[in-house]
C-alpha positions as CSV (number, residue, x, y, z in Angstrom):
1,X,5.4,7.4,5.0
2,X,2.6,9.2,5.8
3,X,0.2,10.5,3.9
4,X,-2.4,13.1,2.2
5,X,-5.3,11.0,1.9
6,X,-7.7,9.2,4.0
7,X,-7.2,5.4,4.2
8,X,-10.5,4.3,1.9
9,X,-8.6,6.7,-0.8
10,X,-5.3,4.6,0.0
11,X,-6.9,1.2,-0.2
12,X,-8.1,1.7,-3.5
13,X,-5.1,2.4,-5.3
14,X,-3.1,-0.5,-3.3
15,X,-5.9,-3.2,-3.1
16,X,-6.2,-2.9,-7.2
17,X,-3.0,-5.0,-8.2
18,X,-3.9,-4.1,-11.7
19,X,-3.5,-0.5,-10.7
20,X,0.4,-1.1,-10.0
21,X,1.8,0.3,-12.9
22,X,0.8,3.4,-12.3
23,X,2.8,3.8,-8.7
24,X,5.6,0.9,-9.3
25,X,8.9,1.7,-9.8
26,X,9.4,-1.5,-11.7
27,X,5.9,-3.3,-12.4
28,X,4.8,-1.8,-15.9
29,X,1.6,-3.9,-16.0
30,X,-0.5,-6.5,-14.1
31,X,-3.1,-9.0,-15.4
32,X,-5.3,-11.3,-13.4
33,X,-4.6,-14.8,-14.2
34,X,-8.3,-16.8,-15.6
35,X,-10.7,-17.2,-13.1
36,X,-9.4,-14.5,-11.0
37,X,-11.1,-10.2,-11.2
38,X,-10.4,-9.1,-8.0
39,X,-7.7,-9.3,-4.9
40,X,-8.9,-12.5,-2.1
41,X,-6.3,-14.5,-0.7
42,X,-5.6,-17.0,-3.4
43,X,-6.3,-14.7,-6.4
44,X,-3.2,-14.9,-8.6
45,X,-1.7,-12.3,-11.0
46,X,1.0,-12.0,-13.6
47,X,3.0,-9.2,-13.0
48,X,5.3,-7.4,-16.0
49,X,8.2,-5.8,-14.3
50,X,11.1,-3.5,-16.3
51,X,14.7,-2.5,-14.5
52,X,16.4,-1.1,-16.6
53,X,17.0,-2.9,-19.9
54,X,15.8,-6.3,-18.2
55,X,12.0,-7.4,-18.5
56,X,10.5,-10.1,-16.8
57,X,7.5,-11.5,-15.4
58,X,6.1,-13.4,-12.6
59,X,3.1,-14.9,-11.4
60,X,2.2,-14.0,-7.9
61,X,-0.6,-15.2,-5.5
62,X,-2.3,-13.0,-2.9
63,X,-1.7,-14.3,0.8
64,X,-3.2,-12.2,2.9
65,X,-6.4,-9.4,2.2
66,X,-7.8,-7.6,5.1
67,X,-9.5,-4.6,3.8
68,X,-8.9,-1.4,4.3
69,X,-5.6,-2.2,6.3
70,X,-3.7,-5.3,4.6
71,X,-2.6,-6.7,1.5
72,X,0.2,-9.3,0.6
73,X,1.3,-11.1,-2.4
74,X,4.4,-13.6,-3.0
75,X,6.2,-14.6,-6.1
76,X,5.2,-18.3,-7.1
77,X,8.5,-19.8,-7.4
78,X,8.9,-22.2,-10.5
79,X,11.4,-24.4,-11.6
80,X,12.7,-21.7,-13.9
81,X,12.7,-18.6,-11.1
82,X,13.3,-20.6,-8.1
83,X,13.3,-17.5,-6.0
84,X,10.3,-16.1,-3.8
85,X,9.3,-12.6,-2.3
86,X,6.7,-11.6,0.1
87,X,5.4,-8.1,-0.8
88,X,3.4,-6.3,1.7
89,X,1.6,-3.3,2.1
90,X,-0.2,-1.9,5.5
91,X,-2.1,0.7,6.5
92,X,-2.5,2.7,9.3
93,X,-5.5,5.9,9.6
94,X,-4.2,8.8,11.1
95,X,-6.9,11.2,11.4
96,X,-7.4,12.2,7.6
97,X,-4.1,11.2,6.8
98,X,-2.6,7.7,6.1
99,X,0.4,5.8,7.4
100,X,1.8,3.6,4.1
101,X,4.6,0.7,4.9
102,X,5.7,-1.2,1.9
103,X,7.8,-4.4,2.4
104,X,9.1,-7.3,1.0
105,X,11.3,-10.4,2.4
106,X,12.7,-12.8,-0.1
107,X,11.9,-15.9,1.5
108,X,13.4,-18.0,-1.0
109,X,16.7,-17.3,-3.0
110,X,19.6,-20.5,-4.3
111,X,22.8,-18.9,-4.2
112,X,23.7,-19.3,-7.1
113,X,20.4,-17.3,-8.8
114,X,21.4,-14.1,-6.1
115,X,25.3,-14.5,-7.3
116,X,23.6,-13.9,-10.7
117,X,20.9,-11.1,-10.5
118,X,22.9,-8.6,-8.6
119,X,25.6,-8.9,-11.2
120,X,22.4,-8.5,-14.7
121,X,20.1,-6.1,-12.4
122,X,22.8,-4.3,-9.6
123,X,19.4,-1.5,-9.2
124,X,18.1,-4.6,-7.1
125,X,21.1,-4.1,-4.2
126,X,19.3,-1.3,-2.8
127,X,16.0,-0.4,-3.8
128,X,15.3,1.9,-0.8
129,X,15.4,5.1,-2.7
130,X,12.7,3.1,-5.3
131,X,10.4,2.0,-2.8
132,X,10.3,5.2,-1.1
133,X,9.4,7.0,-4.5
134,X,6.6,4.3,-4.8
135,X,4.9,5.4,-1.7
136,X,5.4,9.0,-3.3
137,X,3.1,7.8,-6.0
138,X,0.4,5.9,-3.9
139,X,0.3,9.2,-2.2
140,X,-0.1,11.1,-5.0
141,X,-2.5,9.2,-6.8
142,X,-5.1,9.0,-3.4
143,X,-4.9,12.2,-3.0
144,X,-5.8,13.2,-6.3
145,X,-8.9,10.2,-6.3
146,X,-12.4,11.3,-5.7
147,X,-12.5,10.7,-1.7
148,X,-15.9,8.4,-0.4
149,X,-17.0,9.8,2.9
150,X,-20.1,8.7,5.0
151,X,-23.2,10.2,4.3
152,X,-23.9,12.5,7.2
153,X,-27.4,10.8,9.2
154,X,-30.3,12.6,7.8
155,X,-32.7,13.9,10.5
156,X,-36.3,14.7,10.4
157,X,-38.4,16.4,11.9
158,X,-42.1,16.3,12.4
């Protein structure tokens, strides 16, 4: 999806994890585990998500952070919730406009846990429509931000 609002304006609602609740269709609130303030590959973050009337949380660990284009964060699997996902999110300039591509791959899944989830949380079949409103949001929210631009080069004259 393209966008609105220039990439900087983009990055800072996507590169704040805690920020998530306020464009997720699912994530209602994220807190940085102890030791961890701000998103670098490693950082780790507990992540409160709501579908319909299920609620659960996760902790996930940032994987990959290159600023203003890149960030990506995985599920820690445990021996509870076995099951991992890769969520990414690019960016691409375009002028004054941003390109926005959300994904995620579940890299890990039993059988048995995937028999299960589709049947407690069937919203999870196809969360196309979801995702796509979640960009929606981004968009909405970067363009509404305050947008930082480059000080124009003073120039004197003597």
């Amino acid at each position: 999806m393209t966008v609105d609002a220039p990439v900087d304006a983009v990055w800072r609602v996507v590169s704040d994890v805690t920020r998530a609740s306020e464009w997720s269709h699912e994530c209602h609130r994220v807190t940085w585990l102890p030791g961890t303030t701000k998103a670098a590959p490693g950082a780790r973050f507990r992540g409160s998500n709501r579908s319909g009337r299920l609620q659960w949380s996760r902790v996930c660990e940032i994987f990959a952070f290159d600023a203003p284009r890149e960030i990506a964060w995985r599920t820690v699997p445990t021996t509870l919730q076995p099951d991992s996902t890769d969520w990414r999110i690019t960016l691409e300039p375009t002028g004054d406009q941003t390109r926005i591509v959300q994904t995620f791959q579940v890299t890990s899944m039993p059988r048995w846990l995937d028999w299960i989830l589709t049947r407690m949380n069937p919203l999870h079949i196809d969360r196309a429509e979801a995702l796509t409103d979640d960009l929606a949001r981004i968009a909405t929210i970067a363009a509404a931000s305050p947008h930082r631009t480059d000080p124009k080069p003073s120039t004197t004259t003597s």
